[in-house]
C-alpha positions in Angstrom: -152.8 51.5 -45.9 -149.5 52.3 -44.5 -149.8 55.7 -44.2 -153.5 54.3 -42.0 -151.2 51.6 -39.6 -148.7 54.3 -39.1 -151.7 57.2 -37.7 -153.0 54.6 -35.6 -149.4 53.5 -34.1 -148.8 57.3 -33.6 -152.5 57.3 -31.5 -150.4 54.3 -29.1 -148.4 55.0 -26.2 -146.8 51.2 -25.1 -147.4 49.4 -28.1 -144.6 48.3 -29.7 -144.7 49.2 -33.4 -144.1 45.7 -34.9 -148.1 44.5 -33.2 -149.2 47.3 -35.6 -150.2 45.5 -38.8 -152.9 45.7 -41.3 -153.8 42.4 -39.5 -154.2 43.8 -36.3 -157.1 42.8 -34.4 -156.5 46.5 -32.9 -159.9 45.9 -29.9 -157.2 43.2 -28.9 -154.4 45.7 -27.9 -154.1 46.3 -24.8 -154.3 50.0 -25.2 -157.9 49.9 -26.9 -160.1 51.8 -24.5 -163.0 54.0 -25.3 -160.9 57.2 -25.3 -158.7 55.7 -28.3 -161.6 55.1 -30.2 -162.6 58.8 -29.8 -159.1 59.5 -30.5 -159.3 57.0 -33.8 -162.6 59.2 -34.9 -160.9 62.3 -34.5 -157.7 61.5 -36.3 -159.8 59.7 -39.7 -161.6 62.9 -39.8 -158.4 64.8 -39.7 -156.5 63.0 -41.9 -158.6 61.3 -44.4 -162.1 64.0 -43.9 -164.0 61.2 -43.4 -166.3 60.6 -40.3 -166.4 57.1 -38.7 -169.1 56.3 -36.8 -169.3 54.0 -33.8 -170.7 50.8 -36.2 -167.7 51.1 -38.7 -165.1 50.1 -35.4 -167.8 48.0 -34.3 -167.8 45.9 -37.2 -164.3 46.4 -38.0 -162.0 43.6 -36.8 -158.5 44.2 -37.9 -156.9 47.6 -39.1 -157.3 46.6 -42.7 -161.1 46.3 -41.8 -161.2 49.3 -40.9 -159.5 51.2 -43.7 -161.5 49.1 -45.6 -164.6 51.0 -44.2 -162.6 54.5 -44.7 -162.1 53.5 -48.1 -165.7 53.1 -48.4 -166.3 57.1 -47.6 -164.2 58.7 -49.2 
């Protein structure tokens, strides 16, 4: 999970890193735009060889969520 929060906070450019917690609700930052979700997709398939789809961040609300759904893949 770490190693997760700390791939997303790297994807960030203003966020300060102590907003970046599993409990983020990370379509609340105010950096979450369409091209860091393509950004999100690419790095989960880098990193973890896993392909997220558009539903998986959709349903996702927090970066836990989210690894959660990784998790899932793998």
């Amino acid at each position: 999970m770490e190693k997760f929060v700390n791939c997303f906070f790297e994807l960030l450019d203003d966020t300060d890193k102590s907003l970046v917690m599993p409990d983020t609700v990370f379509k609340e930052l105010e950096e979450w735009t369409s091209i860091l979700a393509l950004s999100l997709i690419a790095m989960v398939d880098e990193v973890y060889d896993v392909t997220l789809d558009t539903d998986d961040i959709r349903n996702a609300n927090t970066l836990e969520e989210l690894y959660c759904a990784i998790q899932q893949k793998i």
